[in-house]
N, C-alpha and C positions, 0 to 999 in steps of 0.2 A: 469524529465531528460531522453534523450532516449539513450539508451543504447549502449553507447559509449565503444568502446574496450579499449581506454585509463582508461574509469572510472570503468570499470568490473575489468579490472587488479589491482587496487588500490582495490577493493570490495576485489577479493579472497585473495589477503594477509593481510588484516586489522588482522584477529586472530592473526596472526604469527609477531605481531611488535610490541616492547617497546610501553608504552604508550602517550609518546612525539609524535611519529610520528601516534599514531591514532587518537590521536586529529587533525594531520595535515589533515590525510588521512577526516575527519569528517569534516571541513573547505572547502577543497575541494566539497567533494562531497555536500555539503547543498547550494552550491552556483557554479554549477559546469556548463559552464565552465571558470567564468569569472575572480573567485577565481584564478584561474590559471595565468591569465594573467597580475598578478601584478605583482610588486617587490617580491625578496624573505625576505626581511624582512618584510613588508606588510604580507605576508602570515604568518609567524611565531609571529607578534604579535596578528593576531587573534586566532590564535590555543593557543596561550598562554604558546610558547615555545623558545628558539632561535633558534636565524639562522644558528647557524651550526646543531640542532638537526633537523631544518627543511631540510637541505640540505643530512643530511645521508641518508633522507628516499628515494631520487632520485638516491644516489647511489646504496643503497640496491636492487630498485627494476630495476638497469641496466639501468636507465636513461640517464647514462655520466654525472650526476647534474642536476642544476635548467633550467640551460638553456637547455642541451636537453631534457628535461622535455616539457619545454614549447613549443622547436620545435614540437616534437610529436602532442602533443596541436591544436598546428595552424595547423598542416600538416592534423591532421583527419579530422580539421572545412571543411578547404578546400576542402577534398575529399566529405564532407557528400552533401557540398554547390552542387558540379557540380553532385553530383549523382540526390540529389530533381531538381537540372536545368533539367534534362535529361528525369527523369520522368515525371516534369511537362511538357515539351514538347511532350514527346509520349503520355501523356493521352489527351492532349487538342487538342480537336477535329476540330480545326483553322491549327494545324501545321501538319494534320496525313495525308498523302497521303490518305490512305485506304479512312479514311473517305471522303476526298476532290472528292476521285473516284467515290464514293457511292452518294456521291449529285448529281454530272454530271448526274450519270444514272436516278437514279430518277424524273431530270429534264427531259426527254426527255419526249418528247410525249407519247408513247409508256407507261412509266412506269404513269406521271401524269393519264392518263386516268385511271389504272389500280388501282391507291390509290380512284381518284376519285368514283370507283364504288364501294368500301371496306368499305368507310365512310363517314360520312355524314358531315357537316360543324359545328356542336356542337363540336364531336369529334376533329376536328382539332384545332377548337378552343381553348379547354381546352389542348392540349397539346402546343401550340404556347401560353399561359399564365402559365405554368406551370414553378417553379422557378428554375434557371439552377443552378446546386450544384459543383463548382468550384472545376476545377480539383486538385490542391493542396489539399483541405478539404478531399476528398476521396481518396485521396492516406494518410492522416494524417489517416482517422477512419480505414482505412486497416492497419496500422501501431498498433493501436492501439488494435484492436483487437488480433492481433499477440502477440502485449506485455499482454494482460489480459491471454488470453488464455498458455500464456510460465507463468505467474508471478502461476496462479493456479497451474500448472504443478507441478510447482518447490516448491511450497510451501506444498502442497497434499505427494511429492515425502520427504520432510525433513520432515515433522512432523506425528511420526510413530502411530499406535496405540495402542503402552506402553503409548506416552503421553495422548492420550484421556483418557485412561483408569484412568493413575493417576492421573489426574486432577478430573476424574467424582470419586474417592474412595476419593478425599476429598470433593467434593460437596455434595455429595448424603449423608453423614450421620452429617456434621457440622450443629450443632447449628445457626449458620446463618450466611448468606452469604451477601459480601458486593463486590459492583462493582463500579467501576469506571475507566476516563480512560482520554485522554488531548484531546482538541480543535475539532476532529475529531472523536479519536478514541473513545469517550463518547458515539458516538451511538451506537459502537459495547457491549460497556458496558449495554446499555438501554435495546439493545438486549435481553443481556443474564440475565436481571432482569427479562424481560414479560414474557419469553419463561417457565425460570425457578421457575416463584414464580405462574406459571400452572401447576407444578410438583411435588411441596414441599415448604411449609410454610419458613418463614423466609428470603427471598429473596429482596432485599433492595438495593436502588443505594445508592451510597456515596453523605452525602449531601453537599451542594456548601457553608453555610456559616461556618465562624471560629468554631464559639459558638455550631452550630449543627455538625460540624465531631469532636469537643472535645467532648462531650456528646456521642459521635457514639464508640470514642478510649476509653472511661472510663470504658465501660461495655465489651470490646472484653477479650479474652482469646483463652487459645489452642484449643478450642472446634470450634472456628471461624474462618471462609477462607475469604480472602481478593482476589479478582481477577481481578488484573491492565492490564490495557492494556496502553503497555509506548513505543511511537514511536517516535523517531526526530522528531522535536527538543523536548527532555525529558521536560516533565512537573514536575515544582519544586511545584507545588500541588499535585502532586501524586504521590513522591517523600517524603515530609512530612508526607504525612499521611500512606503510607507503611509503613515509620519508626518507626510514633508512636503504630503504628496495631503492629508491629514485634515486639517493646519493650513489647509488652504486650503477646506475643509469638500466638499471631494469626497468623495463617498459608497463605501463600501467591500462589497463581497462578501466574503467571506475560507471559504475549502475548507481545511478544516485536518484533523486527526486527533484522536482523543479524549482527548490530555494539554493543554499550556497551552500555548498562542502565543502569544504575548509580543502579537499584535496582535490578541488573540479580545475584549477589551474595547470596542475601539476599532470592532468591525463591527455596520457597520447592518442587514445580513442576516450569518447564523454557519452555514458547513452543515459539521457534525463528520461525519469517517467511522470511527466507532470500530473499525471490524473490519479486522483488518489482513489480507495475503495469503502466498504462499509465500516471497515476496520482497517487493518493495517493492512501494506497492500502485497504482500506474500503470493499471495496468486499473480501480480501481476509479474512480479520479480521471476517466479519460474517460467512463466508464460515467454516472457523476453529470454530468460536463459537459455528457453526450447530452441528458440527460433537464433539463435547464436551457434548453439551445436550443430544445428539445421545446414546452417554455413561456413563451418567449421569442417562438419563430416564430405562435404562436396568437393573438399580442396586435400582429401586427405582418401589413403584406399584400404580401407581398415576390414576389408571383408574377410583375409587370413586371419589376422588377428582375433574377430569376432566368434570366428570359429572356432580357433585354436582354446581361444577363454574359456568356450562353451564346452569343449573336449575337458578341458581341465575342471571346468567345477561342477561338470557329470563325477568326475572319480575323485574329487576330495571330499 
């Protein structure tokens, strides 16, 4: 989703609203902006609320209601349509004067002769075959680069390092550590298994069938950290098995995102990344894991170890 001023505003007050209307606010934005453009009861029966409880949350946030809600809506689509119309026209190099002036010149005599003596016909070649990179594409990855580089920012700038620190005072002396995490964020979890079972014994992903994470919940205790990573849309497998870890008072890390996880109550350390990226936010999730090990390895003296590993997977 790109970062819509309609859908930002809906972000900064999610905290501050009954729970009816953050499920709406949650609706919205996982399908944003099409969600938008239904009926208002349509909206409220998928948020799993009614339509007046849906319709408060556009009063609240100074909408005038559903409909100027939706005007809002359509008014920014329109403005975002003619701004990319606008850019795609100045970058393409068909519609730019400058550029169109710049060909004339080149064409003359004068300047042909002057290319002619600079290069050879390999050269031109390989740039008269070289594949033209459409202007919309590269005004999209400048876009994007913009949002990774704000989503880091902003995620670096919330998450302090009290949280590193007390997440790494429960890694660095628990009995063992167990990670997992949903669809994507599972590799930040695999992450944080390789990195850290380089540092200290007992380091373990959560395993994927029933029979193996019951056998995983049966042996855990206070002595053992669970460290989920739970992003939209929540994983009701990692959701389950938090529970079952927590019933047994195994201690929880949880890396989640700035709306509600179903398991952000339940965590003994909570590190939110509110800032999202151009896509999903994977970079930012190992970027935070980094800097956890970071604090982790500082409380721990894993340099025998690191060697000893390295002796052994010279000779296996």
């Amino acid at each position: 989703m790109d970062q819509d001023p309609i859908a930002q505003r809906l972000s900064a007050a999610y905290h501050e609203l009954p729970a009816g209307e953050q499920a709406v606010i949650r609706v919205l934005l996982d399908d944003w902006p099409f969600a938008a453009l239904g009926s208002l009861r349509a909206l409220a029966e998928r948020a799993g609320v009614s339509p007046p409880t849906a319709s408060r949350l556009f009063e609240r946030l100074k909408f005038g209601g559903f409909a100027g809600f939706q005007n809002a809506v359509r008014d920014g689509a329109r403005d975002r349509s003619r701004l990319l119309e606008h850019v795609t026209a100045t970058l393409d190099p068909r519609t730019s004067s400058d550029a169109q002036e710049n060909d004339a010149s080149h064409d003359s005599p004068d300047h042909r002769g002057d290319a002619d003596s600079r290069s050879d016909g390999k050269s031109r070649g390989s740039r008269a075959d070289a594949p033209k990179t459409p202007p919309v594409a590269s005004a999209k990855v400048r876009q994007a680069v913009d949002e990774l580089r704000a989503g880091f920012n902003g995620n670096l700038d919330a998450v302090t390092e009290e949280h590193y620190h007390s997440a790494a005072a429960l890694l660095a002396p628990a009995r063992t550590v167990w990670a997992l995490g949903g669809p994507l964020s599972e590799l930040a979890a695999e992450y944080l298994v390789r990195q850290l079972a380089s540092l200290r014994p007992g380091a373990h992903r959560v395993p994927d069938s029933a029979h193996a994470r019951a056998r995983t919940v049966l042996d855990l205790g206070p002595s053992d950290v669970v460290v989920a990573y739970d992003f939209r849309r929540y994983s009701p497998g990692t959701a389950a098995f938090v529970q079952a870890a927590r019933a047994r008072r195994a201690r929880l890390v949880l890396v989640t995102d700035a709306w509600a996880s179903p398991l952000a109550d339940q965590a003994t350390v909570l590190i939110r990344l509110p800032a999202a990226g151009p896509m999903a936010p994977l970079a930012h999730e190992i970027a935070i894991t980094e800097l956890i090990l970071v604090a982790t390895a500082a409380r721990l003296t894993p340099a025998q170890r690191l060697a000893d590993l390295d002796d052994l997977t010279q000779t296996l």
